[in-house]
C-alpha positions as CSV (number, residue, x, y, z in Angstrom):
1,X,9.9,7.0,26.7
2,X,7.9,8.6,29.3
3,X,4.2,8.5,27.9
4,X,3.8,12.1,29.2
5,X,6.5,13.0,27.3
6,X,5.0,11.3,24.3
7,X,1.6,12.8,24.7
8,X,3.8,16.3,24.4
9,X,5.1,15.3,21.8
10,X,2.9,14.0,19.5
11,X,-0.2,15.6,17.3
12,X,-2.4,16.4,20.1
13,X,-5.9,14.7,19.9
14,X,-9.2,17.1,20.7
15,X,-11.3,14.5,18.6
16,X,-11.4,11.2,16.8
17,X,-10.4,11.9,14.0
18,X,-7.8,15.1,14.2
19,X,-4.6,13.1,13.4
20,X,-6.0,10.9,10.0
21,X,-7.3,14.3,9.1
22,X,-4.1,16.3,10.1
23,X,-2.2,13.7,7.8
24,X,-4.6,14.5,4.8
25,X,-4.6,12.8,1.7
26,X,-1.5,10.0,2.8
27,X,-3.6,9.0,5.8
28,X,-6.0,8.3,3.4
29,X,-4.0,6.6,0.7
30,X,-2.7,4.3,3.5
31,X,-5.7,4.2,5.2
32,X,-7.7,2.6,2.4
33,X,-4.2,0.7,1.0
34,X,-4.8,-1.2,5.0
35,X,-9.0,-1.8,4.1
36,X,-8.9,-5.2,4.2
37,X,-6.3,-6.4,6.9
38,X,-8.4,-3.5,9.3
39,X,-12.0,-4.0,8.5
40,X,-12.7,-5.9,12.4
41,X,-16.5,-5.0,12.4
42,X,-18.9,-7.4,13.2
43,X,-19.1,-9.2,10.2
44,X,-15.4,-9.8,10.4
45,X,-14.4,-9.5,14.2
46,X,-10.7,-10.7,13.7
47,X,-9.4,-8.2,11.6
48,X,-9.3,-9.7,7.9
49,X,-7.0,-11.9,8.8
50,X,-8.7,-15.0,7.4
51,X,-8.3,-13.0,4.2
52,X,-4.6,-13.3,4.7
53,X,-3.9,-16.8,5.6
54,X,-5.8,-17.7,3.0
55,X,-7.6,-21.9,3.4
56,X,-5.0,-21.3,6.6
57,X,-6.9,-21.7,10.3
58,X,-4.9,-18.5,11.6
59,X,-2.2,-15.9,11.0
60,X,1.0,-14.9,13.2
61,X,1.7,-11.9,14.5
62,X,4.6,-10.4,16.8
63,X,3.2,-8.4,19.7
64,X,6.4,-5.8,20.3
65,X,6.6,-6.3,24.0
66,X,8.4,-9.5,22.4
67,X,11.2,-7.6,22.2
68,X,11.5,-5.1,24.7
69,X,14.8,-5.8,26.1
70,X,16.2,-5.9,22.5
71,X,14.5,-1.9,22.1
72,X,15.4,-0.6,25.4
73,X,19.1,-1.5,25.5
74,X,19.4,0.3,22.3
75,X,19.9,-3.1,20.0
76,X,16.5,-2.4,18.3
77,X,15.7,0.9,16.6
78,X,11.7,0.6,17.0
79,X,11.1,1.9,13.6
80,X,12.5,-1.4,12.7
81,X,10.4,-3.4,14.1
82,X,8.5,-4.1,11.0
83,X,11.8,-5.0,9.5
84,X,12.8,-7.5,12.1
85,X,9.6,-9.3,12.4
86,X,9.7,-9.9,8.5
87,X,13.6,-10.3,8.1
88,X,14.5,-12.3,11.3
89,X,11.4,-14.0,12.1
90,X,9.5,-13.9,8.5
91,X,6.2,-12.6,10.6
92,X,3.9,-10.6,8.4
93,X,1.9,-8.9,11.3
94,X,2.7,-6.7,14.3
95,X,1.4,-5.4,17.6
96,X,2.7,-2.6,18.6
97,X,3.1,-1.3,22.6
98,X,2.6,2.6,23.0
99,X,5.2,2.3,25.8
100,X,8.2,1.4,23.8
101,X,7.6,4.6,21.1
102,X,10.6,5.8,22.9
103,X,11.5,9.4,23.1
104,X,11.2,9.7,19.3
105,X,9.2,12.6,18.1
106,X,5.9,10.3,17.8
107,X,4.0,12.5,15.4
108,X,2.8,12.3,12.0
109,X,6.6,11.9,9.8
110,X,7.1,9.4,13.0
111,X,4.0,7.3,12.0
112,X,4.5,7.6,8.3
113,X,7.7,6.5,8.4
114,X,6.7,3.4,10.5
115,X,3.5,2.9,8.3
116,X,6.3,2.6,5.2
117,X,8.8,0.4,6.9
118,X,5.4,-2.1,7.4
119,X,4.8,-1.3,3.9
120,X,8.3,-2.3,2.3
121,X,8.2,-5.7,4.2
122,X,4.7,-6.3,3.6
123,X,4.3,-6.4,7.1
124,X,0.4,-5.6,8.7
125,X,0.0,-3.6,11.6
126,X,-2.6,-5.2,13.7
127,X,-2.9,-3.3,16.8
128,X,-1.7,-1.0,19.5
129,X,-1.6,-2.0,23.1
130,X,-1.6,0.6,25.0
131,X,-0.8,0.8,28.9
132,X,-0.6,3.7,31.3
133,X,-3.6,6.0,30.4
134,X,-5.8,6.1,33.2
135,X,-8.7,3.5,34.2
136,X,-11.3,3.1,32.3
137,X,-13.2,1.9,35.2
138,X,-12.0,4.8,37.4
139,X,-15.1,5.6,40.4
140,X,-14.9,9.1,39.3
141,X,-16.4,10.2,36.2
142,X,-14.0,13.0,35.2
143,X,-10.8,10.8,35.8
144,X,-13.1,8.1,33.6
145,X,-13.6,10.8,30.9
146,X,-9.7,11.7,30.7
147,X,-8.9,8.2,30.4
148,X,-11.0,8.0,27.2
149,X,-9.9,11.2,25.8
150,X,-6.3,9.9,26.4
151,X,-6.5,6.9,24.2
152,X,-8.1,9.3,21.8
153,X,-4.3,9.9,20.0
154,X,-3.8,6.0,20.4
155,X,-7.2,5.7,18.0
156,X,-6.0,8.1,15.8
157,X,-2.4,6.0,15.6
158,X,-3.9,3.1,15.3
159,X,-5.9,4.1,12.0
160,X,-3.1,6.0,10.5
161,X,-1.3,3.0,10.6
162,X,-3.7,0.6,9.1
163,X,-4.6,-1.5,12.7
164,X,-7.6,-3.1,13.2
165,X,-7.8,-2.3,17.2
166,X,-6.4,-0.7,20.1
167,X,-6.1,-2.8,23.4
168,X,-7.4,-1.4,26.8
169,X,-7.5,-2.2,30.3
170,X,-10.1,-2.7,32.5
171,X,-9.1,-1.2,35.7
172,X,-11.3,0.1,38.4
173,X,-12.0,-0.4,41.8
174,X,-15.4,-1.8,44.0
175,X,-17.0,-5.2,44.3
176,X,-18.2,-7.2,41.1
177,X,-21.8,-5.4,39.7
178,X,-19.7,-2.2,40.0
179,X,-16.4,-2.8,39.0
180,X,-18.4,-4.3,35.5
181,X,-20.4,-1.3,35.4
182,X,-18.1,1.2,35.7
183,X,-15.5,-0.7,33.4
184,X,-18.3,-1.0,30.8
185,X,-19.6,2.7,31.1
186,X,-15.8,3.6,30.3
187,X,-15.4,0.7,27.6
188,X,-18.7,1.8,26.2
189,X,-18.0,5.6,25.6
190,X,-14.2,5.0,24.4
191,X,-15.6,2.1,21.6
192,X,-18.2,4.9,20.7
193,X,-15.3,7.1,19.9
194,X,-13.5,4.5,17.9
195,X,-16.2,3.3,16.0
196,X,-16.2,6.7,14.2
197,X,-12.8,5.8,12.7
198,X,-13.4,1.8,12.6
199,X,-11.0,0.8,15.3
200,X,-12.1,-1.6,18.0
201,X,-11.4,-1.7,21.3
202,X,-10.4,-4.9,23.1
203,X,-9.7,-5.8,26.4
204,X,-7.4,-8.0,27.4
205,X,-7.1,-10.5,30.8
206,X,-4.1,-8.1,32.3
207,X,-4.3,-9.2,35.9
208,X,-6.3,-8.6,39.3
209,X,-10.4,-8.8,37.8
210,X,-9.7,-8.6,34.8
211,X,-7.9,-11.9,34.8
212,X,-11.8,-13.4,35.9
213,X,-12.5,-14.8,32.6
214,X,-16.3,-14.9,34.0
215,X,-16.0,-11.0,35.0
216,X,-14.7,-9.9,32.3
217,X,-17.0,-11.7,29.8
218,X,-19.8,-10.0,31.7
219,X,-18.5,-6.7,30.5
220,X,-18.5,-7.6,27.1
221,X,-21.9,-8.6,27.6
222,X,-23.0,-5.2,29.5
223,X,-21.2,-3.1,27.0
224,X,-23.0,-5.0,24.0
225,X,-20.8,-3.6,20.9
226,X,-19.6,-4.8,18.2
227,X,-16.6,-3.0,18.1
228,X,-16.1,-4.1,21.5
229,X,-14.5,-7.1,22.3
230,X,-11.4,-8.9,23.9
231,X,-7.6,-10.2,23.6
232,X,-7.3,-13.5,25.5
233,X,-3.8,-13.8,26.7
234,X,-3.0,-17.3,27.5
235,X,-0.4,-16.1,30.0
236,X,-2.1,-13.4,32.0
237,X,-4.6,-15.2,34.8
238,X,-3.1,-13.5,38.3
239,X,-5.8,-12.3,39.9
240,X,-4.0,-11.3,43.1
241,X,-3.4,-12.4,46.1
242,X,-1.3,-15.4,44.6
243,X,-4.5,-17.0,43.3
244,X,-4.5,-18.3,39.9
245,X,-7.7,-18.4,37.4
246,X,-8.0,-21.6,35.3
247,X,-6.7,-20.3,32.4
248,X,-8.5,-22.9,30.1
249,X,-12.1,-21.8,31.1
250,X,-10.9,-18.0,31.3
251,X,-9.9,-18.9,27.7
252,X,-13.0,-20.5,26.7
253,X,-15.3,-17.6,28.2
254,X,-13.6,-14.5,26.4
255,X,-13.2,-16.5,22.9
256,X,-16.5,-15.1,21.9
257,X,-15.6,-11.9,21.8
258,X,-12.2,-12.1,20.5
259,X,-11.0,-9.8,18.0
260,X,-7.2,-10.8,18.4
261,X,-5.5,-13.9,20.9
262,X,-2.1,-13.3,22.5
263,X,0.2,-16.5,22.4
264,X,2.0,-15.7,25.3
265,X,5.2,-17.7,26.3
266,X,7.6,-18.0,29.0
267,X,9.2,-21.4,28.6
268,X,9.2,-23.9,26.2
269,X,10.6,-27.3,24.8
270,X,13.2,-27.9,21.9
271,X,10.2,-30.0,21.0
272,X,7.1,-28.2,19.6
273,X,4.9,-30.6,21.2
274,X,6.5,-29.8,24.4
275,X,6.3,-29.9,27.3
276,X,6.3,-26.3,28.0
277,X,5.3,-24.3,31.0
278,X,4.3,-21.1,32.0
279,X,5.1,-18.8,34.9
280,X,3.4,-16.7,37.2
281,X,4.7,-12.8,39.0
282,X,6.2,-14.9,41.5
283,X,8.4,-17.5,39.4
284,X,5.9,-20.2,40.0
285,X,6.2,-22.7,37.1
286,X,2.7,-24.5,35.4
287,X,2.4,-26.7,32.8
288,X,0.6,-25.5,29.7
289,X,-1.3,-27.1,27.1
290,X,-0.9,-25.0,24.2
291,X,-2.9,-27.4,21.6
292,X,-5.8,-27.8,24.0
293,X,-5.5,-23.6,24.1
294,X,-5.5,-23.4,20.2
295,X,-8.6,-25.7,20.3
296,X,-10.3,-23.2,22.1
297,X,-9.6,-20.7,20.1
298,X,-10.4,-22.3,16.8
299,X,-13.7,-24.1,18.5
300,X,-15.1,-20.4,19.2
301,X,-15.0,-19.5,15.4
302,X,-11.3,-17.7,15.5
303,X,-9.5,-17.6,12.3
304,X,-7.6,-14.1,12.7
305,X,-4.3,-13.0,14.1
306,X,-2.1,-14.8,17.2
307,X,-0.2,-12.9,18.4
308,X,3.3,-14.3,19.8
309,X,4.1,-12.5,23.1
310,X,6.9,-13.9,24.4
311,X,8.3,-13.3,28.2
312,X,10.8,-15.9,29.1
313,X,14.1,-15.6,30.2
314,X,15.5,-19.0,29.9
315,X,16.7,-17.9,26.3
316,X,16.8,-15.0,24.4
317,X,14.1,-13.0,22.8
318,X,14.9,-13.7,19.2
319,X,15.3,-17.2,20.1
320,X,12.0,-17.1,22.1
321,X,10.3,-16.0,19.2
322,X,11.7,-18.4,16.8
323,X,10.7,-21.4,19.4
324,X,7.1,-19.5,19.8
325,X,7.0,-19.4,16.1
326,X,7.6,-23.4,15.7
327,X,4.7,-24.2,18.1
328,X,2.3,-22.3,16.0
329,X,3.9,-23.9,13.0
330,X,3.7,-27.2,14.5
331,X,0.1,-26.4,15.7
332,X,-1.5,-25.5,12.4
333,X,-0.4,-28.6,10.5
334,X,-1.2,-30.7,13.6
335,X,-5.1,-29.0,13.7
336,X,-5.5,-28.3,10.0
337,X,-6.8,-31.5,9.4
338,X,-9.4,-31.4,12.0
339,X,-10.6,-27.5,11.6
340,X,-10.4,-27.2,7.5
């Protein structure tokens, strides 16, 4: 789907707030049925999730994009995704991607019908990432301010559906002080809008300066939020021009703010303790540590959602997620012992 087509399309947004209240009292069932798995304030940053996995030192989830092929070849009905990452994978959270709500009428029966399907396979949704919107660093003000007011029916999604956030980007253009300033003027005023209806907004490493673990941490510090954070991806550190940020530090300097961790994958090993590699845009093959990632990520406080994101090609998606799905597996009995 053609997000302009969705925007049509969908229960059009003037305020936070207008689609929950548009929904009346089943938004609100649903929305306090979801309390605990979308509480991600400040006191609880990662979404309830701890509350899920229970003496566990994180919970999966399956970011959608996972399966893009699978939904725009027509082999996956994206209502069903809910169903698949319970049935086929046994996954009991999801990300959704606002670019693969296809040309389905995306209103309110659309999102009650997806909120159920979640429902029936007791299946959270965690967040929406959503792409194409504008730039939320954009020089000019107005193009800044339409930006904001069109993420404004991704908010309103997003809490209909019981998820704890909605992923940004941070693009704009300029040299460092006012790429971060305009970025975080944009960041601030969107969070500000999704505070009112307890959504955070996270940013996540998605190429050029955002993939500058330092720059982007400087944001988070300008914006000063607490509904503000990031998604580190552990796969996303091209910052153009063929030059590669050291993922591991990037990692380490946006784990303080993280409200949700993307286990991105390209290629990995019949054994869970690998070796596995990642790639870049242009093919290039590195080797990636994936425990000394996950010790990161638990070192900085985490216990919430990761996210599987997988983006390989050397095997299929379901089978990409199954493989993704060991690691973490493999990982949490491997670190239990040493994070309990």
């Amino acid at each position: 789907m053609r997000r302009r087509d969705f925007l049509k399309q969908s229960v059009v947004a003037t305020g936070a707030g207008v689609l929950v209240a548009a929904c009346g009292d089943a938004a609100k069932d649903l929305k306090e049925g979801y309390a605990d798995a979308r509480s991600g304030g400040a006191a609880d940053p990662a979404g309830s999730a701890a509350a899920m996995t229970g003496n566990g030192l994180y919970a999966i989830s399956l970011a959608q994009w996972s399966l893009h092929r699978a939904i725009r070849s027509g082999e996956l009905d994206p209502l069903d995704f809910a169903v698949a990452a319970r049935q086929e994978f046994d996954i009991g959270g999801i990300e959704y991607v606002n670019g693969l709500f296809t040309d389905r009428r995306t209103d309110e029966e659309y999102l009650r019908e997806l909120a159920k399907r979640a429902t029936d396979n007791d299946v959270t949704s965690v967040l929406i990432m959503c792409d194409g919107e504008g730039r939320i660093g954009d020089p000019d003000d107005a193009a800044r301010t339409q930006t904001i007011d069109n993420h404004r029916r991704w908010i309103d999604a997003a809490s209909f559906l019981g998820c704890h956030s909605i992923r940004v980007n941070a693009q704009s253009e300029g040299d460092w002080d006012t790429q971060k300033a305009l970025a975080a003027d944009g960041l601030r005023r969107l969070t500000e809008v999704a505070a009112e209806q307890d959504i955070n907004v996270i940013v996540e490493n998605h190429g050029g300066i955002s993939s500058n673990g330092a720059w982007l941490a400087e944001v988070m510090e300008t914006v000063d939020h607490p509904r503000c954070g990031t998604l580190p991806d552990f796969g996303n550190w091209d910052i153009g021009d063929g030059e590669q940020y050291d993922f591991y530090q990037g990692t380490e300097e946006l784990m303080p703010f993280a409200k949700a961790v993307s286990f991105k994958t390209h290629i990995l090993s019949a054994d869970p303790e690998g070796p596995h590699f990642r790639t870049d845009w242009a093919g290039t093959r590195y080797p990636i540590d994936f425990e000394r990632l996950m010790r990161i990520t638990l070192d900085a406080g985490y216990r919430g959602w990761v996210g599987i994101e997988f983006e390989g090609s050397e095997v299929d998606e379901y089978e990409g997620i199954r493989q993704s799905r060991a690691v973490l597996e493999h990982l949490h009995e491997k670190l239990k012992a040493d994070y309990a």
